[in-house]
MOPAC internal coordinates of N, CA, C and O (Angstrom, degrees):
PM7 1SCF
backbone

  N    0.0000 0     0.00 0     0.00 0    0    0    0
  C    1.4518 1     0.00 0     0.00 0    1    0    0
  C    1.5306 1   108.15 1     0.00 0    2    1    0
  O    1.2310 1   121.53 1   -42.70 1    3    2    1
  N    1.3941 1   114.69 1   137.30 1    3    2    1
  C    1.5853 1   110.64 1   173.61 1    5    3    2
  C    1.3674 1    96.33 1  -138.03 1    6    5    3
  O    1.2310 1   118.04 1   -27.39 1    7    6    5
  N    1.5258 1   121.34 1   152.61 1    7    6    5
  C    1.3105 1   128.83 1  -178.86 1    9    7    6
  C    1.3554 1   101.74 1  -154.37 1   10    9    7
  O    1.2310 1   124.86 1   -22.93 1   11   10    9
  N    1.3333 1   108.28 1   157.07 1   11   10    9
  C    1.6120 1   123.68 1   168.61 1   13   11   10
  C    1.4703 1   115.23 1  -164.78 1   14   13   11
  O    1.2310 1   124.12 1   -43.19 1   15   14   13
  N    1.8755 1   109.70 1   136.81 1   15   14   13
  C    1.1399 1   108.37 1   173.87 1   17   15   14
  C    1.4346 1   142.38 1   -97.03 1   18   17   15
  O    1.2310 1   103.67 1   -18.38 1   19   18   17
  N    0.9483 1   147.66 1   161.62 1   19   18   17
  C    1.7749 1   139.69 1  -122.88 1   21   19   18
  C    2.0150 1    88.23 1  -173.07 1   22   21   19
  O    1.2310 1   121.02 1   -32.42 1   23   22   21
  N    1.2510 1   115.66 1   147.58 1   23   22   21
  C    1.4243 1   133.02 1   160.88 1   25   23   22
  C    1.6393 1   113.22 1  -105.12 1   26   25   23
  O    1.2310 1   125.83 1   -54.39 1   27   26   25
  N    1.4205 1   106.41 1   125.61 1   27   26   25
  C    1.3517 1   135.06 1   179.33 1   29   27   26
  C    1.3476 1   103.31 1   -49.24 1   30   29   27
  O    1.2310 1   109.06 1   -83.05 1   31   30   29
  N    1.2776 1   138.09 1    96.95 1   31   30   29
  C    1.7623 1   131.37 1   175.94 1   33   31   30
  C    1.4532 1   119.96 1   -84.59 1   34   33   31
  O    1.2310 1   121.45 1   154.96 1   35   34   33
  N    1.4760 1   114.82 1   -25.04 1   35   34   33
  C    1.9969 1   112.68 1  -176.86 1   37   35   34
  C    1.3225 1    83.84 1   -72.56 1   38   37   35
  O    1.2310 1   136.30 1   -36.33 1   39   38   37
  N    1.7382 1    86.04 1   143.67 1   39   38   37
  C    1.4011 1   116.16 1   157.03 1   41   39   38
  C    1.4899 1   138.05 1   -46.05 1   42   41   39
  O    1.2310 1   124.94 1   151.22 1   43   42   41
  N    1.4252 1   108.12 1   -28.78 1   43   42   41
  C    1.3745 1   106.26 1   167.92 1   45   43   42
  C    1.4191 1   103.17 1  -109.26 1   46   45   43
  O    1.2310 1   106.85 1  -138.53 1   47   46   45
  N    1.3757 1   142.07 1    41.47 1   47   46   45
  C    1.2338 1   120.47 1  -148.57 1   49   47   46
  C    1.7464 1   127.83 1    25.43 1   50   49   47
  O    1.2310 1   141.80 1    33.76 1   51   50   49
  N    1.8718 1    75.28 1  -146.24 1   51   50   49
  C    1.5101 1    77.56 1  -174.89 1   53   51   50
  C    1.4482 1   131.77 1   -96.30 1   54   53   51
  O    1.2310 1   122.33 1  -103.68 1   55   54   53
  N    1.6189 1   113.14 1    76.32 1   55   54   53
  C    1.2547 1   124.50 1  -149.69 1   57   55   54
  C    1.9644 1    97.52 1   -92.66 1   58   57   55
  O    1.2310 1   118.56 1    26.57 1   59   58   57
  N    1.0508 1   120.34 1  -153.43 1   59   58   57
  C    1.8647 1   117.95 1  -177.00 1   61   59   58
  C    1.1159 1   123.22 1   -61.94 1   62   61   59
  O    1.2310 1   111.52 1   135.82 1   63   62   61
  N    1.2684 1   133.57 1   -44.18 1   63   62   61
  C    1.1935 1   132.98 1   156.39 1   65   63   62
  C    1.5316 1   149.52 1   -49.72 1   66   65   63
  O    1.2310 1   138.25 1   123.08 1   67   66   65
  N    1.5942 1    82.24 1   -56.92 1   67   66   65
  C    2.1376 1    86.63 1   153.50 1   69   67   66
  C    1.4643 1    95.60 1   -91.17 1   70   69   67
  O    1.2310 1   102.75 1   -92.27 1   71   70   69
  N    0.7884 1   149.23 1    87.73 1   71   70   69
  C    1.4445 1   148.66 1   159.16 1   73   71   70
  C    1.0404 1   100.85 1  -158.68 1   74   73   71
  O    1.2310 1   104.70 1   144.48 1   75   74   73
  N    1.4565 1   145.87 1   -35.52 1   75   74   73
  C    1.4368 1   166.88 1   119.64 1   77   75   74
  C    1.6836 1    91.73 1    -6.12 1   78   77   75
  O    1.2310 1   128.68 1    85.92 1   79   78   77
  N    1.2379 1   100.89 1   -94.08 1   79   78   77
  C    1.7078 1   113.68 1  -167.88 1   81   79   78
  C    1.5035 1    97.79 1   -23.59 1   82   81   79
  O    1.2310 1   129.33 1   104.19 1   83   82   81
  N    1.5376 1    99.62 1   -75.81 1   83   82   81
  C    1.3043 1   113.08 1  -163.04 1   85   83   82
  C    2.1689 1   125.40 1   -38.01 1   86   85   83
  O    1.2310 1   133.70 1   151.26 1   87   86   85
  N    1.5853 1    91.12 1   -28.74 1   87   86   85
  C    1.3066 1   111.46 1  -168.29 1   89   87   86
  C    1.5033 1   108.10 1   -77.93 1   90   89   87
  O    1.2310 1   133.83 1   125.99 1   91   90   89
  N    1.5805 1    90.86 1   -54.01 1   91   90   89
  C    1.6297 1   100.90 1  -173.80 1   93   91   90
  C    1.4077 1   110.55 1   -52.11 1   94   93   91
  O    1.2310 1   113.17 1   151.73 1   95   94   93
  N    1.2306 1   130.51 1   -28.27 1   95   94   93
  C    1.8291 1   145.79 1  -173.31 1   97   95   94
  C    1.1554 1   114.78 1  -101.84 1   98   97   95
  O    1.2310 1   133.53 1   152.08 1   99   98   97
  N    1.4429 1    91.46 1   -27.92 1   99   98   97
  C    2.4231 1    71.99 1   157.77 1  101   99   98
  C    0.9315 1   101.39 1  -108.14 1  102  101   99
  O    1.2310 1   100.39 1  -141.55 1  103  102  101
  N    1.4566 1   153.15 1    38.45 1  103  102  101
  C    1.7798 1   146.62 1   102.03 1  105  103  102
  C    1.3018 1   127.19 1   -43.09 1  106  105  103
  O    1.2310 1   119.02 1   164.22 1  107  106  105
  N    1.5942 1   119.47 1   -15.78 1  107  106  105
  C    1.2300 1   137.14 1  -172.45 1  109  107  106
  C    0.9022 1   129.15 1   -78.70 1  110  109  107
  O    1.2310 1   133.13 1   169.99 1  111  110  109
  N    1.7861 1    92.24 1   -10.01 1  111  110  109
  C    1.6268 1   107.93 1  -168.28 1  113  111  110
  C    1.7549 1   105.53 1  -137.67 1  114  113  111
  O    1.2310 1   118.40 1   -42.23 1  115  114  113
  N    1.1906 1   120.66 1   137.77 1  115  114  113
  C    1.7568 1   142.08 1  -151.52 1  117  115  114
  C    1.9875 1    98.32 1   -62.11 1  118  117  115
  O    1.2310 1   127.76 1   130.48 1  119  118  117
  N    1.4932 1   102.67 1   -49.52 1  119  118  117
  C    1.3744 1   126.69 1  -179.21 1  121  119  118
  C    1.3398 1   123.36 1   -53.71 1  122  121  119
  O    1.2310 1   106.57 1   -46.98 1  123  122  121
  N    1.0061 1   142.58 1   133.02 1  123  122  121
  C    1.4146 1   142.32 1  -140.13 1  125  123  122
  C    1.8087 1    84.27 1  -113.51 1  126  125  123
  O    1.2310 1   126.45 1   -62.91 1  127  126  125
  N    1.4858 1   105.20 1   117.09 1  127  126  125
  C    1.8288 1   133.87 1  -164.52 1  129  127  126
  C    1.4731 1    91.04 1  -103.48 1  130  129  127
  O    1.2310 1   109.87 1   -59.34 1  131  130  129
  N    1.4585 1   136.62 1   120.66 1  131  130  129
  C    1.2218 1   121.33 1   110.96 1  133  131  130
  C    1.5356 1   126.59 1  -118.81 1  134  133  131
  O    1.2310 1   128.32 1    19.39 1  135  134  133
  N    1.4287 1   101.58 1  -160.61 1  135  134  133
  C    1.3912 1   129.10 1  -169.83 1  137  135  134
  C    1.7325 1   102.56 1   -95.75 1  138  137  135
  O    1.2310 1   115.94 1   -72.49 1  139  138  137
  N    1.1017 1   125.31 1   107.51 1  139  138  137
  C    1.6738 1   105.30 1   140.79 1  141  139  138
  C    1.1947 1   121.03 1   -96.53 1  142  141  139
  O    1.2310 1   129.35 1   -34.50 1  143  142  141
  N    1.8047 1    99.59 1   145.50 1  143  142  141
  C    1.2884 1   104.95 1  -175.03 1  145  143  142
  C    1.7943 1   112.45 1  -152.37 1  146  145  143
  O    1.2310 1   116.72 1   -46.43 1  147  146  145
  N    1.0697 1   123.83 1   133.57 1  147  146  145
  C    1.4935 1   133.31 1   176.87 1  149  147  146
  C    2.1054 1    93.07 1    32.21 1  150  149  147
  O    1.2310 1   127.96 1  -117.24 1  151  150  149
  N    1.3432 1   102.28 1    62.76 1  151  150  149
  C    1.3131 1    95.37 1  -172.90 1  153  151  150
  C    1.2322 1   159.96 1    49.19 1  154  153  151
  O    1.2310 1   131.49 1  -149.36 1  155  154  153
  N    1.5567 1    95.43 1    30.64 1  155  154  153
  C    1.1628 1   134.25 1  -169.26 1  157  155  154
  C    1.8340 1   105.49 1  -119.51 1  158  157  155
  O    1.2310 1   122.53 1   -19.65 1  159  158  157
  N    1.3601 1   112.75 1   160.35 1  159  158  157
  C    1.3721 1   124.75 1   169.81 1  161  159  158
  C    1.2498 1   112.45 1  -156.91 1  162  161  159
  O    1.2310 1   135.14 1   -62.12 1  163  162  161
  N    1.7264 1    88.32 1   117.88 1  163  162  161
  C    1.7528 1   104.75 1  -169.01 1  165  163  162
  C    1.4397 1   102.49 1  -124.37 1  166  165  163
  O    1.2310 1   128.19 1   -36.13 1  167  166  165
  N    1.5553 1   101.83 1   143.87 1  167  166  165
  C    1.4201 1   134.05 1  -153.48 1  169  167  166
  C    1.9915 1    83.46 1   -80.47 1  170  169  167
  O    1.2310 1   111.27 1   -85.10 1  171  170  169
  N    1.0451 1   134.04 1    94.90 1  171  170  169
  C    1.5779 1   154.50 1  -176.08 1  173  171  170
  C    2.0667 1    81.93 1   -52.31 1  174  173  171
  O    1.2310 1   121.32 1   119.64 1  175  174  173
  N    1.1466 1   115.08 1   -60.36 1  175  174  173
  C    1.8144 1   102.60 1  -158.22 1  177  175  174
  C    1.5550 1    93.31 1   -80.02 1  178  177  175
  O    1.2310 1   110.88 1  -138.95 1  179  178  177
  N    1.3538 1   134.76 1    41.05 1  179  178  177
  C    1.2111 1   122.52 1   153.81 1  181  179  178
  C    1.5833 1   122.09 1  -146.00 1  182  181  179
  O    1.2310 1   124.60 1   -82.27 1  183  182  181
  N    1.5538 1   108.77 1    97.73 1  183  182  181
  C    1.1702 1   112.33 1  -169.33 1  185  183  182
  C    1.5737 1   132.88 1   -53.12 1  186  185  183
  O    1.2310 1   126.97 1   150.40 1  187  186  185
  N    1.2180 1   104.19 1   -29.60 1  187  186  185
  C    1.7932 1   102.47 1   169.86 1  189  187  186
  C    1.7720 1    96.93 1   -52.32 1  190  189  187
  O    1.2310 1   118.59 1   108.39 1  191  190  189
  N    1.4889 1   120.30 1   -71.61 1  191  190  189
  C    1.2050 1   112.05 1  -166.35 1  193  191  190
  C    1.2996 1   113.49 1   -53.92 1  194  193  191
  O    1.2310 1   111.07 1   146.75 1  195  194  193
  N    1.2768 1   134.41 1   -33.25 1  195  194  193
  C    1.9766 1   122.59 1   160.74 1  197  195  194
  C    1.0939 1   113.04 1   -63.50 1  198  197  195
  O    1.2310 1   108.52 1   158.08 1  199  198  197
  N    1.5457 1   139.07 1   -21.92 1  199  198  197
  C    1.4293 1   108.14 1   164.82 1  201  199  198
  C    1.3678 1   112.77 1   -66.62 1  202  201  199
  O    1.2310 1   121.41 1   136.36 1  203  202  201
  N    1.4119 1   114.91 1   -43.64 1  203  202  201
  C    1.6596 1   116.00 1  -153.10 1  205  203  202
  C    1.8298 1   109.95 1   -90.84 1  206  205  203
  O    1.2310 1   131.08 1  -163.97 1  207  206  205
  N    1.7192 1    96.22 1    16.03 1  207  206  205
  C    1.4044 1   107.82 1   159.26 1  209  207  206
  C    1.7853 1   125.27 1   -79.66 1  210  209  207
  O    1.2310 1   129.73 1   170.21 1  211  210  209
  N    2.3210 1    98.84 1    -9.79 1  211  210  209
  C    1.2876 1    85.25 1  -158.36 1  213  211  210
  C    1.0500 1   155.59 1    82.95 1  214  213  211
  O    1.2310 1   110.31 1   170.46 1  215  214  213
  N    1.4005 1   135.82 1    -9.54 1  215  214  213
  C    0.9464 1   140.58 1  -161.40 1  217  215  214
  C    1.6643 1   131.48 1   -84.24 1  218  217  215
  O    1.2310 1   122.17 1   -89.32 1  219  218  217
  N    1.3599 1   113.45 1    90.68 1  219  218  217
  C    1.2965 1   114.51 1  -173.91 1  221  219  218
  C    1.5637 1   135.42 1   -89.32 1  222  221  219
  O    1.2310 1   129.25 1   -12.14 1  223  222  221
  N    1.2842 1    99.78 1   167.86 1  223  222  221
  C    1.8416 1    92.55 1  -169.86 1  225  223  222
  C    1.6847 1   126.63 1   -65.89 1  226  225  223
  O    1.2310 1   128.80 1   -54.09 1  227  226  225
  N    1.1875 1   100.66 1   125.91 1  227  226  225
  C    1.3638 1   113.29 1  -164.50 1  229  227  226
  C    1.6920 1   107.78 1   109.37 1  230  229  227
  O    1.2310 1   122.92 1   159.17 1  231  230  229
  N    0.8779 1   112.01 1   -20.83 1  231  230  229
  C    1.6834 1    92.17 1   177.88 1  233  231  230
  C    1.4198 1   110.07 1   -70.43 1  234  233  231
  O    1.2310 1   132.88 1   -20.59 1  235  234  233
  N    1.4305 1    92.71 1   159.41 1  235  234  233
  C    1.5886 1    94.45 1  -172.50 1  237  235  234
  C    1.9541 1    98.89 1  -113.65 1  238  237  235
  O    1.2310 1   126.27 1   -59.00 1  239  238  237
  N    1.3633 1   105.56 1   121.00 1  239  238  237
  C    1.5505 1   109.38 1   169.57 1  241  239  238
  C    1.6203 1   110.68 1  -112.19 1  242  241  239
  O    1.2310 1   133.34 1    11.12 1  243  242  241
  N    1.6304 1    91.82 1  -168.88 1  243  242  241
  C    1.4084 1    93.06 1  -158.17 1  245  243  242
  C    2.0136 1    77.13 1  -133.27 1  246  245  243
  O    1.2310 1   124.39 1   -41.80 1  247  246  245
  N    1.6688 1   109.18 1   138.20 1  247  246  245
  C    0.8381 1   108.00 1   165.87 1  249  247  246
  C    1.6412 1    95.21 1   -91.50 1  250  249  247
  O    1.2310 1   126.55 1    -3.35 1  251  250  249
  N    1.5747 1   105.01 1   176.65 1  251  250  249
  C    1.7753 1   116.60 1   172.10 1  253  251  250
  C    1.8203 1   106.18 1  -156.81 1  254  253  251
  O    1.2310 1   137.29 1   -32.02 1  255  254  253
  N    0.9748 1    84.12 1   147.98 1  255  254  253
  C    1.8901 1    91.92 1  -179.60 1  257  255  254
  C    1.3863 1   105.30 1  -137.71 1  258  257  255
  O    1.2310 1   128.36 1   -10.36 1  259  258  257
  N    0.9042 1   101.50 1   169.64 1  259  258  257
  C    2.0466 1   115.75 1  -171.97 1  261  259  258
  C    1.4125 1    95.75 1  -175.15 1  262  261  259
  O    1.2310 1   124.19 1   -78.11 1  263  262  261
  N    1.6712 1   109.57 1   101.89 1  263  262  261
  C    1.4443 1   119.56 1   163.39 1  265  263  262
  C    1.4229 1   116.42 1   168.34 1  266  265  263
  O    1.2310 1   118.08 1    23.31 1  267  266  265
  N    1.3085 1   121.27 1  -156.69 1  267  266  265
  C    0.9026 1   138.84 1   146.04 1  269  267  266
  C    1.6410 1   142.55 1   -25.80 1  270  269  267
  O    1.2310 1   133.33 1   122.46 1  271  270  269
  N    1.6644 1    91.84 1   -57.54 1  271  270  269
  C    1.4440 1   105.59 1  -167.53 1  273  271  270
  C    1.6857 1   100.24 1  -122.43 1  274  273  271
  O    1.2310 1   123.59 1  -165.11 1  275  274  273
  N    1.4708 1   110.72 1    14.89 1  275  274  273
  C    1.5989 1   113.63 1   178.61 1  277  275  274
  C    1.3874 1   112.28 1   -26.04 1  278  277  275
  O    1.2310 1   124.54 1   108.02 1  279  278  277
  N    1.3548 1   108.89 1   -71.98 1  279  278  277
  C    1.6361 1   115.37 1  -163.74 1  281  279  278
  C    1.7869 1   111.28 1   -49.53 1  282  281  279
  O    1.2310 1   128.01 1   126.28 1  283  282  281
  N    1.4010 1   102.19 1   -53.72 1  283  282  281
  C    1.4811 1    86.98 1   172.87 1  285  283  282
  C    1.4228 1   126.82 1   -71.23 1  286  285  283
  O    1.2310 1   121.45 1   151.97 1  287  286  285
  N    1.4004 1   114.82 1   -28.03 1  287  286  285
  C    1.5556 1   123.43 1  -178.39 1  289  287  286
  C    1.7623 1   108.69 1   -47.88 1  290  289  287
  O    1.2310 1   124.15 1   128.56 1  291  290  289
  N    1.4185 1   109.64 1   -51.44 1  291  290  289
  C    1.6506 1   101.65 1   178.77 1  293  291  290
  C    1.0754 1   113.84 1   -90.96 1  294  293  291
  O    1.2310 1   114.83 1   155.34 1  295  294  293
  N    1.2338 1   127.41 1   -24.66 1  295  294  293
  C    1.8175 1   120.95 1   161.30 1  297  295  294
  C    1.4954 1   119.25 1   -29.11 1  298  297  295
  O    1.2310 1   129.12 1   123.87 1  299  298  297
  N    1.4629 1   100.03 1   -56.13 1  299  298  297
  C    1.5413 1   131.10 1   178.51 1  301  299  298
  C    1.4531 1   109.27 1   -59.17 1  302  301  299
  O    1.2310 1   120.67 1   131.16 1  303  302  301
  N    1.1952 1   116.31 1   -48.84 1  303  302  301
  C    1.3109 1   111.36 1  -166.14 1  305  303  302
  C    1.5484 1   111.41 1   -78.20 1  306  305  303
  O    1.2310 1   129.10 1   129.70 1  307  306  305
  N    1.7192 1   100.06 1   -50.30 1  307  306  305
  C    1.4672 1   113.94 1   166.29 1  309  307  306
  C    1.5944 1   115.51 1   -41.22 1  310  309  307
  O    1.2310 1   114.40 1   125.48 1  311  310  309
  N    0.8815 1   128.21 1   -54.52 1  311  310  309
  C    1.3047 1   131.31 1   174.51 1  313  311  310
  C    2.3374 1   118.04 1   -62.95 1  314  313  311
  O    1.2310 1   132.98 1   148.77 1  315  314  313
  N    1.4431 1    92.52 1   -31.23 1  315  314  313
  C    1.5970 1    95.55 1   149.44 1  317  315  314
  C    1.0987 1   155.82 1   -53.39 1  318  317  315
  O    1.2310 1   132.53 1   142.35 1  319  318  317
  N    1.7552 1    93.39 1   -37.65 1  319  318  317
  C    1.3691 1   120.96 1   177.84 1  321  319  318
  C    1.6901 1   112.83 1   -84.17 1  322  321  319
  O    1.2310 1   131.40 1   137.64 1  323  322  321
  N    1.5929 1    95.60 1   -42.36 1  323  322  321
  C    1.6361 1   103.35 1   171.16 1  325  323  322
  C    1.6933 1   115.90 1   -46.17 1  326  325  323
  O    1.2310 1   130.57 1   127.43 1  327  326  325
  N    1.4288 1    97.21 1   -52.57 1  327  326  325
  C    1.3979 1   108.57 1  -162.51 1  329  327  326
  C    2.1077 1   113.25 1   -84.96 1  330  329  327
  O    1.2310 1   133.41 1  -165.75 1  331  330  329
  N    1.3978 1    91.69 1    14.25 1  331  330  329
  C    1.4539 1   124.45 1   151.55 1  333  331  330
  C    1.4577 1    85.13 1    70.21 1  334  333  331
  O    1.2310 1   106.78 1  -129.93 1  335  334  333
  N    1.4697 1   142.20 1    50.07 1  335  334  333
  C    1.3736 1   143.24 1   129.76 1  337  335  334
  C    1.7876 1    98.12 1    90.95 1  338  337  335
  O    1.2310 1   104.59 1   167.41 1  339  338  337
  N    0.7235 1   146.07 1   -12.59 1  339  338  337
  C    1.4841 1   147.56 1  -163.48 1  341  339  338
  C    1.8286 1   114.35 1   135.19 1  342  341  339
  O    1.2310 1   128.30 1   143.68 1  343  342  341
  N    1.1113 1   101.62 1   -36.32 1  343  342  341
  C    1.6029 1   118.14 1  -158.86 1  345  343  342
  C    1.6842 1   108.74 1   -61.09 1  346  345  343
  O    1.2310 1   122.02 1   -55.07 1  347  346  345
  N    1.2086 1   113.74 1   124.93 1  347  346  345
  C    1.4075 1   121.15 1  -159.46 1  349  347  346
  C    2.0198 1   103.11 1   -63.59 1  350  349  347
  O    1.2310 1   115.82 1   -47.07 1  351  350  349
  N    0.9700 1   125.55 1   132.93 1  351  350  349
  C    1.2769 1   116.83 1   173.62 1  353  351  350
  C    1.8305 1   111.22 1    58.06 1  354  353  351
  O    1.2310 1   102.75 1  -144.64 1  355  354  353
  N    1.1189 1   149.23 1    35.36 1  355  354  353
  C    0.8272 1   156.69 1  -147.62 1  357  355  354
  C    2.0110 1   105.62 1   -70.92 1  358  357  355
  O    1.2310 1   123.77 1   -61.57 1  359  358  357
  N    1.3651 1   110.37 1   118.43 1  359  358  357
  C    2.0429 1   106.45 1  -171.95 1  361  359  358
  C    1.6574 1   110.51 1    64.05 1  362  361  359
  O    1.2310 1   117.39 1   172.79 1  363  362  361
  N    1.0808 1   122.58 1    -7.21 1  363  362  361
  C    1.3452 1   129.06 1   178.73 1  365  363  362
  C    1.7934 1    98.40 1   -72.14 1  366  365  363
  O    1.2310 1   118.95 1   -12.51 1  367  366  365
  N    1.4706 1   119.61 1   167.49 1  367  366  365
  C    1.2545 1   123.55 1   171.42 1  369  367  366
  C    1.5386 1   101.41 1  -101.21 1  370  369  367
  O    1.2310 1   120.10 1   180.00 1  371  370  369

């Protein structure tokens, strides 16, 4: 298992769209991806459960992997979330 934690930067968090992004790309990978969050653990390749995790900007989660391709799976993702999921300027003014 490898994990690392990262702060949520879109403005609305992680509402349908980056929640989308986020989902579709940890499917990409064999290793079973989630989210921790306010004591919770959410299954990352299933987007109903990342919306109804909540997750807003500025919180700080913890990605986690279990597999195969762990190490790159949260590297990857971690670095997704940094780079604020697609969203142009992401918490910026």
């Amino acid at each position: 298992m490898y994990r690392k934690e990262v702060t949520i930067v879109n403005p609305s968090g992680l509402h349908a769209r980056p929640a989308a992004e986020f989902c579709k790309a940890a499917s990409m990978f064999r290793s079973g991806v989630y989210i921790l969050h306010n004591g919770r653990k959410i299954n990352a390749k299933s987007i109903v459960n990342i919306l109804a995790g909540g997750i807003l900007k500025g919180s700080r989660v913890t990605i986690e992997a279990e597999g195969p391709d762990e190490f790159i799976a949260v590297e990857t993702l971690v670095a997704l979330v940094e780079n604020g999921l697609g969203e142009a300027n992401p918490g910026r003014p």
